[in-house]
C-alpha positions as CSV (number, residue, x, y, z in Angstrom):
1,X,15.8,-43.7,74.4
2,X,15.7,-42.4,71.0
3,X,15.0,-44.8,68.4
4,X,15.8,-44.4,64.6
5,X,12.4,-44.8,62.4
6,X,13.3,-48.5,61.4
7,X,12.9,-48.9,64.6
8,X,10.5,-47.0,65.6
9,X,8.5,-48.6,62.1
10,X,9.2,-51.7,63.5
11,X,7.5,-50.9,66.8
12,X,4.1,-49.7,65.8
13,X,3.9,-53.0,63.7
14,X,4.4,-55.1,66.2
15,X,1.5,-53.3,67.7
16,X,-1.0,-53.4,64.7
17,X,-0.3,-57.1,65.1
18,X,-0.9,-57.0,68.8
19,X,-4.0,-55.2,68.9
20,X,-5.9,-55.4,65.3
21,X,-8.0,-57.5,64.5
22,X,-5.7,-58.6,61.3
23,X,-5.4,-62.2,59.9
24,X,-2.0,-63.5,61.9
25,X,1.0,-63.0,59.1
26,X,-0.7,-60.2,57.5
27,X,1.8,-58.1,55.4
28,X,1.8,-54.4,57.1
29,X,2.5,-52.1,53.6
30,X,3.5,-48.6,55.7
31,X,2.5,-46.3,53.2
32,X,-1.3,-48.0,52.9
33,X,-3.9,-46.2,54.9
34,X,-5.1,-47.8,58.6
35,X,-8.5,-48.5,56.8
36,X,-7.1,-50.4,53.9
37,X,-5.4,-52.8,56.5
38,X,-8.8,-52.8,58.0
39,X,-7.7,-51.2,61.0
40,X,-11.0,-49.1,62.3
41,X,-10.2,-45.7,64.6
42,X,-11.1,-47.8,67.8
43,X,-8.1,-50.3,66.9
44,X,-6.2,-47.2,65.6
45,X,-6.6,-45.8,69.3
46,X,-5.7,-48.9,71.1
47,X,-2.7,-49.1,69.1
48,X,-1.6,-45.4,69.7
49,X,-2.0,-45.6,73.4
50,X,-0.7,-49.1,73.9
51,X,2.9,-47.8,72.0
52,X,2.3,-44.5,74.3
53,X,2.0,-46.5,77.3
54,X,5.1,-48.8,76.1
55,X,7.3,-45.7,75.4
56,X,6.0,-43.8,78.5
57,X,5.0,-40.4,76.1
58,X,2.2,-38.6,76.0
59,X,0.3,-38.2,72.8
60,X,-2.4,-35.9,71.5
61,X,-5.7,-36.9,71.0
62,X,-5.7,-34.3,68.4
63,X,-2.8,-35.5,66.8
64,X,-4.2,-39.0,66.8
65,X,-7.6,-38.1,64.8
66,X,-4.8,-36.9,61.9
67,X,-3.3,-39.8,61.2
68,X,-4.7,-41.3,58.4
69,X,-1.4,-43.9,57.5
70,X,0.9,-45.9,58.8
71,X,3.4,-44.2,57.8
72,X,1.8,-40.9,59.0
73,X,2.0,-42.8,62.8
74,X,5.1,-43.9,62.6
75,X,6.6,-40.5,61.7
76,X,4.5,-38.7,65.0
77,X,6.3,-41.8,67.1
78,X,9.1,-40.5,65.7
79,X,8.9,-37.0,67.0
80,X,7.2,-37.9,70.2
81,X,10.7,-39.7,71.0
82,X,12.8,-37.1,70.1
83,X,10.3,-34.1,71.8
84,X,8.6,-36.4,74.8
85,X,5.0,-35.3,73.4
86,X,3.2,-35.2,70.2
């Protein structure tokens, strides 16, 4: 199922909450980089493959290592759903 990027944007949040160590209501600004939310490449993994394994696609662990923003991860969801793999 193909999801629009609100919703896809609304996804990945869900799993920064879920799987980062970030204090429990902690605003999510999209365009802020993973780091400045605090959110270190081993969480940044975690939360890549537990939204792979959620939307059964397989991503790259090259394309992974790019993202540097939120925004950045919810655009490559974005084409993994409408491709099947980033």
């Amino acid at each position: 199922m193909n999801m629009d990027r609100s919703e896809t944007a609304d996804l990945v949040i869900r799993h920064i909450h879920a799987n980062a160590r970030l204090p429990p209501g902690a605003e999510i600004d999209p365009s802020k980089s993973l780091l400045d939310h605090g959110i270190n490449s081993m969480d940044a993994m975690e939360i890549v493959y537990s939204l792979a394994r959620e939307r059964r696609v397989r991503v790259s662990p090259v394309q992974v290592a790019k993202i540097q923003t939120i925004d950045q991860l919810i655009d490559m969801f974005g084409r993994v759903e409408n491709k099947g793999d980033a």
